[in-house]
N, C-alpha and C positions, 0 to 999 in steps of 0.2 A: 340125585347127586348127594356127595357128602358134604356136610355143614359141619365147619368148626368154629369154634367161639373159643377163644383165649380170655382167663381172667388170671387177677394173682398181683400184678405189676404195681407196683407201689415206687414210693419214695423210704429210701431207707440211708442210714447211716453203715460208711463202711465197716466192715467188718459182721454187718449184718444178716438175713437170714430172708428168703422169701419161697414161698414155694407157688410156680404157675401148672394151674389145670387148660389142660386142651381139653373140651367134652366134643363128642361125635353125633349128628344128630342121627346116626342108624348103626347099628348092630355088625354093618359090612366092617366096622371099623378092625371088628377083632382078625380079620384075614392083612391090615394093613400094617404096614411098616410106618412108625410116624417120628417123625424128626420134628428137634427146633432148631429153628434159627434166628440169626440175631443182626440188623444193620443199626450200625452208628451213624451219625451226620459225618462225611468225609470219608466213609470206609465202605468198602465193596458187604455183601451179604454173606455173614460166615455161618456156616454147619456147625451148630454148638454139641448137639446129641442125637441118636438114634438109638430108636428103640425095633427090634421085629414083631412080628406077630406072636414068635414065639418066647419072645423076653428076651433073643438077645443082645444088649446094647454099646454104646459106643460114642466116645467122647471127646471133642478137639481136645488138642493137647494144651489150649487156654484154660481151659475150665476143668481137666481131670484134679481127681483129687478134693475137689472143693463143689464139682455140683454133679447129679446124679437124677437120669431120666428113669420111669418107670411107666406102667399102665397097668389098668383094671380092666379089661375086657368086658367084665359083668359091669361094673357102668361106664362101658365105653368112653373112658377119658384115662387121658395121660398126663404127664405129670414133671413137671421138672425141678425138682429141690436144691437150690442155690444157699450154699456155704459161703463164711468167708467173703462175704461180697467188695470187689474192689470197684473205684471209679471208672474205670477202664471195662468194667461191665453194663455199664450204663448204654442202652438198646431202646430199640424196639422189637421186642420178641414176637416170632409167629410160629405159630406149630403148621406142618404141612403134611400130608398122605400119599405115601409111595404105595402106588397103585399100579404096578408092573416094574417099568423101570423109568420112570420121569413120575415127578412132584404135581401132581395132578390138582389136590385138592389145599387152599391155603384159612388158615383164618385172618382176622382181621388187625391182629395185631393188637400187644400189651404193651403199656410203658414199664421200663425199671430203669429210674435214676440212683445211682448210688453217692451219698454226698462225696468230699471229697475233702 
Protein backbone atom coordinates (compact mmCIF):
# COMPACT_ATOMS: atom_id res chain seq x y z
CA UNK A 1 0.00 0.00 0.00
CA UNK A 2 1.02 3.66 -0.19
CA UNK A 3 1.72 5.54 2.86
CA UNK A 4 1.52 9.16 3.16
CA UNK A 5 2.55 11.42 5.91
CA UNK A 6 1.69 15.27 5.73
CA UNK A 7 3.90 17.67 7.60
CA UNK A 8 4.46 21.58 7.37
CA UNK A 9 1.03 23.02 9.19
CA UNK A 10 1.79 25.37 11.48
CA UNK A 11 0.22 28.60 13.19
CA UNK A 12 1.02 31.54 11.35
CA UNK A 13 0.05 35.02 10.96
CA UNK A 14 -1.86 36.37 7.90
CA UNK A 15 -0.37 37.38 5.27
CA UNK A 16 2.00 34.79 6.01
CA UNK A 17 3.87 31.99 4.28
CA UNK A 18 3.97 28.07 4.81
CA UNK A 19 4.99 25.31 2.65
CA UNK A 20 3.48 21.48 3.29
CA UNK A 21 5.42 18.28 2.24
CA UNK A 22 3.34 15.00 1.42
CA UNK A 23 6.39 12.22 1.43
CA UNK A 24 5.32 8.67 -0.13
CA UNK A 25 6.46 5.70 1.43
CA UNK A 26 7.26 3.80 -2.22
CA UNK A 27 8.59 4.96 -5.46
CA UNK A 28 4.87 3.96 -7.14
CA UNK A 29 4.34 7.37 -6.01
CA UNK A 30 6.08 8.87 -9.16
CA UNK A 31 3.14 7.03 -11.72
CA UNK A 32 0.47 8.95 -9.22
CA UNK A 33 -1.46 11.99 -9.59
CA UNK A 34 -1.52 13.70 -6.00
CA UNK A 35 -3.87 16.28 -4.91
CA UNK A 36 -4.54 18.47 -1.51
CA UNK A 37 -7.12 18.93 0.09
CA UNK A 38 -8.42 21.02 2.68
CA UNK A 39 -11.81 20.79 5.29
CA UNK A 40 -12.67 23.51 7.62
CA UNK A 41 -15.09 23.01 10.81
CA UNK A 42 -18.62 23.69 9.12
CA UNK A 43 -17.59 23.20 5.42
CA UNK A 44 -17.76 20.37 3.14
CA UNK A 45 -13.92 19.02 1.83
CA UNK A 46 -12.46 21.23 -0.93
CA UNK A 47 -9.85 20.22 -3.80
CA UNK A 48 -7.29 22.85 -3.11
CA UNK A 49 -4.56 21.44 -5.96
CA UNK A 50 -3.46 18.84 -8.24
CA UNK A 51 -0.53 17.91 -9.35
CA UNK A 52 -0.04 14.63 -12.34
CA UNK A 53 2.53 12.38 -12.69
CA UNK A 54 3.93 14.26 -15.19
CA UNK A 55 3.77 17.87 -13.51
CA UNK A 56 0.76 18.92 -14.64
CA UNK A 57 -1.16 20.92 -12.15
CA UNK A 58 -4.07 22.67 -11.16
CA UNK A 59 -5.60 24.84 -8.69
CA UNK A 60 -9.22 25.96 -6.97
CA UNK A 61 -9.93 29.11 -7.94
CA UNK A 62 -9.66 29.94 -3.97
CA UNK A 63 -6.20 29.56 -3.83
CA UNK A 64 -4.84 30.36 -7.50
CA UNK A 65 -2.40 33.03 -7.55
CA UNK A 66 -1.36 32.75 -3.90
CA UNK A 67 -0.36 28.92 -3.55
CA UNK A 68 1.25 26.55 -5.73
CA UNK A 69 1.56 22.46 -5.78
CA UNK A 70 4.53 20.74 -6.95
CA UNK A 71 6.60 17.18 -6.44
CA UNK A 72 9.93 15.62 -6.63
CA UNK A 73 9.52 12.27 -7.76
CA UNK A 74 13.27 11.37 -6.89
CA UNK A 75 12.18 11.87 -3.27
CA UNK A 76 8.88 10.95 -3.73
CA UNK A 77 7.17 13.82 -1.96
CA UNK A 78 5.11 16.71 -2.94
CA UNK A 79 4.57 19.74 -1.92
CA UNK A 80 2.29 22.75 -1.44
CA UNK A 81 3.73 26.33 -1.11
CA UNK A 82 0.97 28.69 0.48
CA UNK A 83 1.42 32.59 -0.29
CA UNK A 84 -0.51 35.30 1.12
CA UNK A 85 -2.09 33.30 3.82
CA UNK A 86 -5.63 34.43 4.76
CA UNK A 87 -7.95 33.21 7.73
CA UNK A 88 -10.31 31.68 5.60
CA UNK A 89 -7.43 29.24 4.82
CA UNK A 90 -7.22 27.92 8.05
CA UNK A 91 -7.84 23.77 7.42
CA UNK A 92 -6.89 20.64 8.02
CA UNK A 93 -4.85 19.75 4.92
CA UNK A 94 -4.47 16.12 3.57
CA UNK A 95 -2.67 15.14 0.54
CA UNK A 96 -4.40 11.99 -1.26
CA UNK A 97 -3.30 9.53 -4.46
CA UNK A 98 -5.17 9.26 -7.59
CA UNK A 99 -4.46 5.81 -8.37
CA UNK A 100 -6.81 5.31 -11.52
CA UNK A 101 -9.66 7.31 -11.27
CA UNK A 102 -10.78 7.50 -7.36
CA UNK A 103 -8.55 8.82 -4.32
CA UNK A 104 -7.43 5.75 -3.10
CA UNK A 105 -4.55 6.52 -0.83
CA UNK A 106 -5.16 9.57 2.05
CA UNK A 107 -2.59 10.71 4.66
CA UNK A 108 -3.40 11.83 8.00
CA UNK A 109 -3.77 15.14 7.86
CA UNK A 110 -1.81 18.65 8.88
CA UNK A 111 -3.05 21.74 10.72
CA UNK A 112 -2.81 25.39 9.33
CA UNK A 113 -4.37 27.98 11.31
CA UNK A 114 -3.89 31.41 9.93
CA UNK A 115 -4.45 34.28 12.67
CA UNK A 116 -7.00 36.53 11.90
Amino acid sequence: QVRLVESGGALVQTGGSLRLSCAASTSIFRILTIGWYRQAPGKQRELVATVSSGGSTSHADSVKGRFTIARDNAKNTAYLQMNSLRSEDTAVYYCSALFGSTWDYWGQGTQVTVSS
